[in-house]
C-alpha positions as CSV (number, residue, x, y, z in Angstrom):
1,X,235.6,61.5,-32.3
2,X,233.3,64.9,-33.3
3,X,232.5,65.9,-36.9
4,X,231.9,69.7,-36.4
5,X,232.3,72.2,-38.9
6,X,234.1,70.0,-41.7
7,X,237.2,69.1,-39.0
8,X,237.7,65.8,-37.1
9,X,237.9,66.8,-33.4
10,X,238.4,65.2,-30.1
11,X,238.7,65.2,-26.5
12,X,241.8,63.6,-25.0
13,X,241.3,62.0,-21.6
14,X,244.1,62.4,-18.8
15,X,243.1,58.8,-17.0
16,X,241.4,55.8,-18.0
17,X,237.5,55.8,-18.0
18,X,236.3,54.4,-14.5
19,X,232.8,53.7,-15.5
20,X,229.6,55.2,-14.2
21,X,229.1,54.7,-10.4
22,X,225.4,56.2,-10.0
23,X,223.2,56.2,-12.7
24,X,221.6,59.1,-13.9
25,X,217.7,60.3,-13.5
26,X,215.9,59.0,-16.5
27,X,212.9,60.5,-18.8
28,X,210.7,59.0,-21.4
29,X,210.6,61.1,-24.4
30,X,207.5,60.2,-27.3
31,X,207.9,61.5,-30.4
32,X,204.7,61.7,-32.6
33,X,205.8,62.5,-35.8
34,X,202.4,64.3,-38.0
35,X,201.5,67.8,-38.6
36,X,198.6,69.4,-40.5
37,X,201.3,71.2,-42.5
38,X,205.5,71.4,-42.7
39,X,206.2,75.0,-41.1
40,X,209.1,75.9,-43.5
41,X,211.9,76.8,-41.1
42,X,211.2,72.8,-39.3
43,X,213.9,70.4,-39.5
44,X,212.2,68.1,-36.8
45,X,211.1,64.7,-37.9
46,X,207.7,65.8,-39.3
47,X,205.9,64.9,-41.8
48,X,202.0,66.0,-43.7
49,X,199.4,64.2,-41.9
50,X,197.7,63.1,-45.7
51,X,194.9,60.7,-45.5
52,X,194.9,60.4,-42.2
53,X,196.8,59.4,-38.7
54,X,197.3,55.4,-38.1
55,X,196.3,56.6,-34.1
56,X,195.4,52.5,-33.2
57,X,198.2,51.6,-35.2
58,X,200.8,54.2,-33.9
59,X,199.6,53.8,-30.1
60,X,200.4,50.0,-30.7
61,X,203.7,50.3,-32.2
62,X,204.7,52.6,-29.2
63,X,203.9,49.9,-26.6
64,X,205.5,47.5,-28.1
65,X,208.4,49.8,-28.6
66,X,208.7,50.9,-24.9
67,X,208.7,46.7,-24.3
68,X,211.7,45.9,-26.5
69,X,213.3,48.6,-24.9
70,X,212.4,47.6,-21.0
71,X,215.6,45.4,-20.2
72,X,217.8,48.6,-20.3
73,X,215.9,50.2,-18.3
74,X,214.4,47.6,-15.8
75,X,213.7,48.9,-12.8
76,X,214.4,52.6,-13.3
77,X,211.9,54.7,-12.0
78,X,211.2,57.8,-14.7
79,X,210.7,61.3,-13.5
80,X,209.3,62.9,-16.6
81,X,207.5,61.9,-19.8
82,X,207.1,64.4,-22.9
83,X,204.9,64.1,-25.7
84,X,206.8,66.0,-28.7
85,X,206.4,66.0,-31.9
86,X,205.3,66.7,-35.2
87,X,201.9,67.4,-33.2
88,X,200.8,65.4,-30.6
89,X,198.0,67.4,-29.8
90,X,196.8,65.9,-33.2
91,X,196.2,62.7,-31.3
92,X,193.1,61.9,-29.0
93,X,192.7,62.0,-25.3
94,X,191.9,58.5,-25.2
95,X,195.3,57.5,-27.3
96,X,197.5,59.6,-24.5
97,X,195.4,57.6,-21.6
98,X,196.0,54.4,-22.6
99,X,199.6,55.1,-23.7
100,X,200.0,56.8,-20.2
101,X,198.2,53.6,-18.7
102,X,201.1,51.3,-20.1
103,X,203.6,53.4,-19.4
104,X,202.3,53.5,-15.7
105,X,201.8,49.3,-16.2
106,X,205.7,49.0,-17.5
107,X,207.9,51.0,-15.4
108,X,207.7,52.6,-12.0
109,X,206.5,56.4,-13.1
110,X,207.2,59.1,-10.1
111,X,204.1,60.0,-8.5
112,X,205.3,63.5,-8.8
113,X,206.5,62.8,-12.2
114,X,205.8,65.6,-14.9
115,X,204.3,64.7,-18.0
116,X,204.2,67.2,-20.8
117,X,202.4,67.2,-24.1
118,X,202.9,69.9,-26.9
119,X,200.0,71.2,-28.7
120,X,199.7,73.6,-31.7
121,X,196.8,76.7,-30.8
122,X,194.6,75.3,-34.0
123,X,190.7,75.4,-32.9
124,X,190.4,71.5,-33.3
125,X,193.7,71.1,-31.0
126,X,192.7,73.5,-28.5
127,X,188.7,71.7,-27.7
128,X,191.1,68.4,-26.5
129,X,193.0,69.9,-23.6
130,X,190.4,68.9,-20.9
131,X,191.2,65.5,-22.3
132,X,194.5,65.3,-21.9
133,X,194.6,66.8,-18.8
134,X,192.1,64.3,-17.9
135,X,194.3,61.8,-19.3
136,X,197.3,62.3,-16.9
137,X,199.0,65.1,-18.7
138,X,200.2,68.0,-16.4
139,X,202.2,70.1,-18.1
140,X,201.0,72.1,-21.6
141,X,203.7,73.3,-24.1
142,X,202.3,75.7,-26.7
143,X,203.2,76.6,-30.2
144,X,202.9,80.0,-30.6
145,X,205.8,81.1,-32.3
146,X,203.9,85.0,-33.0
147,X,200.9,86.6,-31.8
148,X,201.0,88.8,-35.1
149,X,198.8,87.5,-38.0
150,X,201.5,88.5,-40.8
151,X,204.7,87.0,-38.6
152,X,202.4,83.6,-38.7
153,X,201.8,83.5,-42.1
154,X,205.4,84.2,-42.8
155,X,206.2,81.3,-40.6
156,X,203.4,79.2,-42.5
157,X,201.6,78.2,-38.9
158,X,198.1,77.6,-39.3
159,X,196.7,78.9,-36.5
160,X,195.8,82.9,-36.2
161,X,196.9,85.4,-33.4
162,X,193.1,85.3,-32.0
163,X,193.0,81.7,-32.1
164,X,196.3,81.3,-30.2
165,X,194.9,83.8,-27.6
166,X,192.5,81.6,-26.6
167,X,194.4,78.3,-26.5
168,X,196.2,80.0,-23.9
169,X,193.3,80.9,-21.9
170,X,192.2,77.6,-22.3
171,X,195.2,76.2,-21.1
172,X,195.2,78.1,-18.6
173,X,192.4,77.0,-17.6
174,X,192.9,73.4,-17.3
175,X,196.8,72.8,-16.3
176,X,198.8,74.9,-13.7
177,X,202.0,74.6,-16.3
178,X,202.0,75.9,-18.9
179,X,204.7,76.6,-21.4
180,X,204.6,79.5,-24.4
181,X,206.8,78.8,-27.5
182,X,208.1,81.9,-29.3
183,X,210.6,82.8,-31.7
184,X,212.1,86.0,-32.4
185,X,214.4,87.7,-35.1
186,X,211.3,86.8,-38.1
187,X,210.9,87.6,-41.5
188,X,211.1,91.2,-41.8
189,X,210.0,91.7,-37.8
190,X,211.1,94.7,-36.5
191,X,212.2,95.1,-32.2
192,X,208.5,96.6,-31.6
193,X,206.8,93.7,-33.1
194,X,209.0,91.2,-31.3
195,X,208.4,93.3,-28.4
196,X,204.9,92.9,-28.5
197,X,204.8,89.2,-29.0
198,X,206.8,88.9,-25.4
199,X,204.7,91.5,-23.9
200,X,201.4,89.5,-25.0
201,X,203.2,86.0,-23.7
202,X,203.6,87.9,-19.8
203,X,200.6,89.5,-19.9
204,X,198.9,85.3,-19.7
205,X,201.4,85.1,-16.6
206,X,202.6,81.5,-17.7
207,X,204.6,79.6,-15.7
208,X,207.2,79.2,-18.8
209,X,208.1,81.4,-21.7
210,X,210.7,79.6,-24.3
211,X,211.9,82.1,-26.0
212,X,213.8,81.3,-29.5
213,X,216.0,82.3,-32.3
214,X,214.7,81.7,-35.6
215,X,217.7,80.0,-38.1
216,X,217.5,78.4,-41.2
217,X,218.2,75.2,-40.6
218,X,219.5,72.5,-43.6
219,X,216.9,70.8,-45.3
220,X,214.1,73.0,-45.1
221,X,212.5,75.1,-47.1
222,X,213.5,79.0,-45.8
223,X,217.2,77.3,-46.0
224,X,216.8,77.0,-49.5
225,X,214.8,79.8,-50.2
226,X,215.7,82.6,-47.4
227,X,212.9,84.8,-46.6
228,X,214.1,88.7,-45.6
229,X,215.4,88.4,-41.9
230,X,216.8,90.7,-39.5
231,X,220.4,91.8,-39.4
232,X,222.6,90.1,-36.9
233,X,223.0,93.5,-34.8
234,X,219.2,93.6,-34.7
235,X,218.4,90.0,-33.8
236,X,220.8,90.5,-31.4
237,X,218.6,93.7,-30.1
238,X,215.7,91.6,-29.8
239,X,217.6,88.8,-27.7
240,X,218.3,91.4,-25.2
241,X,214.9,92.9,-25.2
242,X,213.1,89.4,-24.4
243,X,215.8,88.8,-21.4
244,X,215.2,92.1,-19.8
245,X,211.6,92.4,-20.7
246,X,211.0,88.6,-19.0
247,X,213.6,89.7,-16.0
248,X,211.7,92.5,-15.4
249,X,208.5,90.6,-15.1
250,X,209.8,87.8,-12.5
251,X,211.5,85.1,-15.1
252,X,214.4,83.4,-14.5
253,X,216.5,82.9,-17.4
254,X,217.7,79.5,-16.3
255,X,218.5,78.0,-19.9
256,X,219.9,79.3,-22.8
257,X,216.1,80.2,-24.6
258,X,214.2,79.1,-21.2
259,X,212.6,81.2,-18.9
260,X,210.4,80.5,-15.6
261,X,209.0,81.6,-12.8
262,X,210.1,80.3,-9.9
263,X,209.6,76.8,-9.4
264,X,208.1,76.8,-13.0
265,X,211.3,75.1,-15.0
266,X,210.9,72.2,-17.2
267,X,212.0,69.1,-15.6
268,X,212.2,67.2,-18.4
269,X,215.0,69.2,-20.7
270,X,216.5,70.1,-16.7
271,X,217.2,66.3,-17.3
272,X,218.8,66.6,-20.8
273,X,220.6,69.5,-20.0
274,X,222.2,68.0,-16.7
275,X,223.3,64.9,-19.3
276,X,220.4,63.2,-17.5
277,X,219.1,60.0,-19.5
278,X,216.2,59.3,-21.7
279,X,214.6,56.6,-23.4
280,X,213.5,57.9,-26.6
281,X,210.1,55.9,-28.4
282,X,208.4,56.8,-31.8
283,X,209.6,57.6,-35.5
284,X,212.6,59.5,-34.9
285,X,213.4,59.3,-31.9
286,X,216.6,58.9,-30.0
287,X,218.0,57.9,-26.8
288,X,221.2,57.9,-23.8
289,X,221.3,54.8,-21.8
290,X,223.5,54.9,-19.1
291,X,224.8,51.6,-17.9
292,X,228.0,50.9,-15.2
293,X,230.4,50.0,-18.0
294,X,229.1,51.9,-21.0
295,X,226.9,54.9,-22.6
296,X,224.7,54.0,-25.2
297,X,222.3,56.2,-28.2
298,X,219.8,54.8,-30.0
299,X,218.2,56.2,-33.2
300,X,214.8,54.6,-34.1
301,X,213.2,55.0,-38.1
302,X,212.1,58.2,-39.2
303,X,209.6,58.0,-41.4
304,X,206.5,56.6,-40.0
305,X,206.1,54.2,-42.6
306,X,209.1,52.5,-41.9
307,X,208.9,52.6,-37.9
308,X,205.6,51.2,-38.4
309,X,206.7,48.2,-40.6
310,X,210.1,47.6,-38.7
311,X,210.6,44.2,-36.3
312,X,212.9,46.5,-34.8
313,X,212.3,49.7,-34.8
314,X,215.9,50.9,-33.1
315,X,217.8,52.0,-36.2
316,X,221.1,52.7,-35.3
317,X,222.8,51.8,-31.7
318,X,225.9,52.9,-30.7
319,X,228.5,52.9,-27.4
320,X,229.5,56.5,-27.0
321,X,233.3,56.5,-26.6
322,X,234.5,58.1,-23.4
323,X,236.6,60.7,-24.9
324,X,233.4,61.8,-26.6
325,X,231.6,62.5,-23.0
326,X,233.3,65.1,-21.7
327,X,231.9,67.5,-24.6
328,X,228.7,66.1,-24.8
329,X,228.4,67.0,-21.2
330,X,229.5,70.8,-21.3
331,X,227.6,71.2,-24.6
332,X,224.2,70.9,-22.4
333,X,225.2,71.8,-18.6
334,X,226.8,75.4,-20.2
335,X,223.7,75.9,-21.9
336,X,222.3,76.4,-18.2
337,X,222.5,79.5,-16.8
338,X,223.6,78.6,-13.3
339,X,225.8,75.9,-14.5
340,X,226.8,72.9,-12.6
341,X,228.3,71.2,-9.6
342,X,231.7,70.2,-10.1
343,X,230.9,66.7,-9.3
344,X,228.3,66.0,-11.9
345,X,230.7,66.1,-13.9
346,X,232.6,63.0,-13.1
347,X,229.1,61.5,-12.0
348,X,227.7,61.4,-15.3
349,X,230.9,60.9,-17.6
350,X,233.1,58.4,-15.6
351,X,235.9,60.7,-15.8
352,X,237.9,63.6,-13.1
353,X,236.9,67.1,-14.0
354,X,241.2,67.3,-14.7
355,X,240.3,66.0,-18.3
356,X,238.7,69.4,-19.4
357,X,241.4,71.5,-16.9
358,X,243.1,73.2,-19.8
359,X,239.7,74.4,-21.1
360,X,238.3,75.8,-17.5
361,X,241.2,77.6,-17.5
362,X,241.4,79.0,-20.7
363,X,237.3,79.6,-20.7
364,X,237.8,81.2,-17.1
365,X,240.8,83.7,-18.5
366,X,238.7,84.9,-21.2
367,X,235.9,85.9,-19.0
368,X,233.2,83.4,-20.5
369,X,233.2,80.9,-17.7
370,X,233.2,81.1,-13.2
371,X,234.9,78.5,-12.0
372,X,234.5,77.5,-7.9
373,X,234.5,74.3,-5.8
374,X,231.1,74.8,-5.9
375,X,230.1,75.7,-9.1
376,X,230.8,76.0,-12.9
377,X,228.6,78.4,-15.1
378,X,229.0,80.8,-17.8
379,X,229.2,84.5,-17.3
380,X,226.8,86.4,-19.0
381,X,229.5,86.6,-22.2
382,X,229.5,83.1,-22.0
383,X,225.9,82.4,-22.2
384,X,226.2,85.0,-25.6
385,X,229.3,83.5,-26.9
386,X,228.2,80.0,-26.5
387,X,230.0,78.3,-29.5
388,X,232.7,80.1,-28.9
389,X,232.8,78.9,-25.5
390,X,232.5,75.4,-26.2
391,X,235.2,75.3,-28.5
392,X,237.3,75.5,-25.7
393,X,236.9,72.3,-24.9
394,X,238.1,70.7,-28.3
395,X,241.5,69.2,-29.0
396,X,241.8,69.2,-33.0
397,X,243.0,66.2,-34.3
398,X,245.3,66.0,-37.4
């Protein structure tokens, strides 16, 4: 069963789950939770790095973390690793070696496998990215959010538009991947200004622009206080502008707010997206463990405090029930531009692509949704209509 929007909905299935025959890729995701600052508009686990980070303690805890959590995942080699966060470019170079060193010691990493780290454009940030590219990272996601001073301060960042500049020179510099976090539709920002910001992003020539909405999110601070934002016709005007201005410069708009040049994609939300697994390690952070007879999420603690202290740090655990699947599937492959193959479907949910038949067909009449042997992907309406697209695929429930 789904709680979404105050209703109790679920997906029937036509035939009884047959379990999963292959399992899926799988990705380790870290999650340090500190920043110098909340950004009011965050609802990511995050909290004020006061007094200090616990980096010996924290790398610790994460170890033996990552060892609790090695029988479900014995022998599974994993094709990605990302560092998010909070910051994790708040930690040293030497604490992502020698986590990277017994991740590498506990489970068979890829030898191509990408390993991202996200890092904030802050001066002090910026001097450690020979380190962790030294350290085994290879891939560089930065938070940019604005190249405009005023749009920055509005979004409480810390960094300035000069300093984030040169973090992504210096990135540049030391890793051939590079990702540029923006967000559009800000406080008071007009279509030139958010113009600009994408124009500044392609004029580095990253190999990745994310390109994001701005909402106010529950349980934060511009949800309770709302700063002025752009009309709905407007921020619709600026999602338009950033797809055609990043088409027109070679970007592939492969994700709902991704975009990359060829060959450039993230590999690592490619897994989430494609209902890939991930073991998830950290305050926070959660997890999908496929197994043959069962699909598993884990939530560890959130607060620090409590992650650090815990025996256990895995919070909550769960089997997801198999009528649940099916949704949780579409809700990430439709949020890819070209879609998916027909049989991913039944390769990561256990269950014939006849369970959602009613919905293809009803998504496929309404022009938001192709449907072929081949493939499955949402029309260009589709991609813009998202929510209403998914809500095809819901059976309400009395």
């Amino acid at each position: 069963m789904l709680a979404m929007a105050g209703r109790v909905i679920t997906i029937a299935t036509a035939t009884a789950w047959q379990g999963i025959k292959a399992l899926p890729p799988l990705s380790l995701y870290v999650h340090f939770p500190w920043c110098v600052r909340k950004c009011p508009y965050c609802d990511f686990n995050s909290h004020e790095a006061k007094g200090g980070i616990p980096e010996d303690a924290y790398v610790a805890a994460l170890i033996a973390d990552l060892e609790a959590a090695l029988p479900q995942v014995w022998g599974r080699p994993v094709y990605s690793v990302f560092f998010g966060g909070g910051t994790p470019s708040l930690f040293s170079g030497d604490a992502v070696e020698r986590l990277l060193a017994a991740f590498r010691a506990r489970l068979p990493l890829a030898p191509d496998a990408e390993i991202t780290l996200e890092a904030n454009p802050g001066t002090a940030e910026a001097g450690k990215f020979a380190a962790f590219r030294a350290a085994g990272v290879n891939r560089l996601s930065l938070g940019i959010q604005s190249f405009d001073d005023a749009k920055l301060a509005a979004l409480g960042r810390i960094h300035t538009a000069d300093e984030a500049k040169r973090a992504v020179d210096l990135a540049l510099r030391h890793f051939e991947r590079v990702n540029l976090d923006l967000m559009y539709a800000l406080p008071q920002q007009t279509l030139a200004q958010a113009r600009r910001d994408i124009e500044t992003a392609i004029a580095f020539a990253p190999q990745h622009v994310s390109a994001y909405h701005l909402t106010l999110e529950p349980n934060t601070a511009f949800h309770h206080a709302p700063p002025p934002l752009p009309d709905d016709d407007l921020a619709a005007d600026m999602q338009e502008m950033a797809e055609e201005t990043l088409a027109a410069a070679g970007y592939e708009h492969y994700e709902t707010s991704a975009f990359a040049q060829p060959g450039g994609r993230c590999r690592h939300n490619l897994n989430y997206w494609t209902f890939g697994d991930y073991l998830g390690i950290g305050a926070g952070a959660h997890a999908k463990i496929s197994f043959p007879d069962r699909v598993v999420r884990e939530a560890r603690y959130k607060h620090p405090r409590d992650y650090l202290a815990a025996a256990d740090p895995v919070q909550e655990r769960h089997e997801v029930a198999a009528g649940e699947l099916p949704f949780e599937f579409l809700m990430n492959a439709l949020r890819l531009g070209d879609g998916f193959e027909p049989r991913l479907f039944e390769e990561r949910t256990g269950l014939p692509l006849a369970v959602v038949h009613a919905g293809l067909l009803e998504a496929q009449r309404a022009g938001l949704l192709t449907v072929t042997p081949q493939r499955i992907a949402p029309t260009s309406q589709g991609r813009r209509f998202l929510n209403t697209l998914l809500r095809m695929f819901l059976d309400e429930a009395a």
